[in-house]
PAKOLMAR-560928 format. One record per residue (C-alpha): x, y, z; residue in one letter. Coordinates in steps of 0.02 Angstrom, whole numbers, plus 50000, padded with zeros to 5 digits. Layout:
BEGIN
XYZA...
END
This chain:
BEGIN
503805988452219X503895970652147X503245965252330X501725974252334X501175969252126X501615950252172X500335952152332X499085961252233X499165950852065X499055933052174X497465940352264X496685945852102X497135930951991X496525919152126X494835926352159X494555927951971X494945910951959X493805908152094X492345918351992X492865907951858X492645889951940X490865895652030X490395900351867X490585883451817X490055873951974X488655886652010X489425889252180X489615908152203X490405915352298X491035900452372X492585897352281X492755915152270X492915920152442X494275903152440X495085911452305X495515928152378X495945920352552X497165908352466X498045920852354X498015933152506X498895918352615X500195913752473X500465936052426X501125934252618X501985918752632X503005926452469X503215942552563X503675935152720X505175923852625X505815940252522X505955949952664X506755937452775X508075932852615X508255951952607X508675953652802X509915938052793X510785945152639X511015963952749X511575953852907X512875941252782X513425960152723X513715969852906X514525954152951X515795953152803X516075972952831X516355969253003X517535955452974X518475966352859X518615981452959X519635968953099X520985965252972X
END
């Protein structure tokens, strides 16, 4: 569950950022549109690292179960 708010809160807080600066700059939806792609790219970088820490830590596990079930 903490997966899918991190993904969804970097998206949204990125492309209201993004609102944000064209409101400034006068450049919508240019740094909108910048916005969602880069908090859509970093949601699924993040994702991508969890699960791969998540897999390591259940392989580190099967392999210390397996290792005791030798003794």
């Amino acid at each position: 569950m903490q997966t899918a708010i991190t993904l969804a809160l970097s998206v949204i807080v990125l492309t209201l950022f993004g609102r944000w600066l064209d409101g400034l700059f006068g450049t919508y939806p240019l740094l909108l549109v910048i916005g969602a792609l880069w908090g859509a790219a970093g949601g699924t970088v993040w994702v991508v690292l969890r699960v791969k820490q998540y897999a390591d830590a259940q392989e580190r596990k099967q392999h210390e179960d397996s290792s005791e079930d030798r003794e």
